[in-house]
N, C-alpha and C positions, 0 to 999 in steps of 0.2 A: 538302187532303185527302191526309194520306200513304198514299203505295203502295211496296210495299217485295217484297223477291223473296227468298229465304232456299234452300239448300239443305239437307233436314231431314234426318237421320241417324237409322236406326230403330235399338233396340240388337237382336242377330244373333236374328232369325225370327219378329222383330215387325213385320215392313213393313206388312203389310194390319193391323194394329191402328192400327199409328199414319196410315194411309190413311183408315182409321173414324174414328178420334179427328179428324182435321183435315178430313173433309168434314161433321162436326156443325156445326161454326162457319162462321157465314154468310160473314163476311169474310174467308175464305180460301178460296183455289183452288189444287189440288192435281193436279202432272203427274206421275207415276210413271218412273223412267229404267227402259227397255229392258233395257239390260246390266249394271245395276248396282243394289245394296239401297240406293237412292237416291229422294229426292222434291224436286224441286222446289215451293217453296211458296210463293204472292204472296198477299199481303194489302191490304186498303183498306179505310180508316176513313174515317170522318167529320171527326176531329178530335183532336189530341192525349191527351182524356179516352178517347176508346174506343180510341184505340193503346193507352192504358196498362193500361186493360180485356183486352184480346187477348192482352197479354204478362202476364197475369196466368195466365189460360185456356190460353196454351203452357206454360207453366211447368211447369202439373199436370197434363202428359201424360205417364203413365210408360213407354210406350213410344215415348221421345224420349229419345234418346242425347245428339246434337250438332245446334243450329241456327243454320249459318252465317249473316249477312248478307251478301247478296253486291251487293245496290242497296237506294237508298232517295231517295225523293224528294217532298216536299212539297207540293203546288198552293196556293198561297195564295186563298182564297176572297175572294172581290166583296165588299164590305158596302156 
């Protein structure tokens, strides 16, 4: 199951758009920084296919500047 944590960069006076844009998608969860036009953003899939789904879904957020990664990490699931 990867879970991954991004620092997202709104472009200048689009914070709460892209606040909106990224609380529609179920797979992510969104912390807004205090002192800065900043968002913290974590994500969790299922599985590789809907990682690749989600970063399709960020992509065409046009009030998304820059989205760093800053962790990532995979859980291998049971079978």
């Amino acid at each position: 199951m990867p879970i991954k944590s991004y620092l997202a960069h709104p472009y200048s006076g689009k914070k709460d758009e892209l606040i909106q844009a990224l609380s529609s998608i179920k797979q992510c969860e969104i912390m807004p920084a205090q002192n800065k036009d900043l968002l913290i953003l974590v994500t969790e899939t299922n599985n590789e296919a809907e990682e690749d789904i989600l970063k399709e879904k960020l992509d065409t957020i046009d009030s998304l500047k820059l989205l760093a990664l800053v962790s990532g990490f995979n859980t291998p699931q049971n079978h």
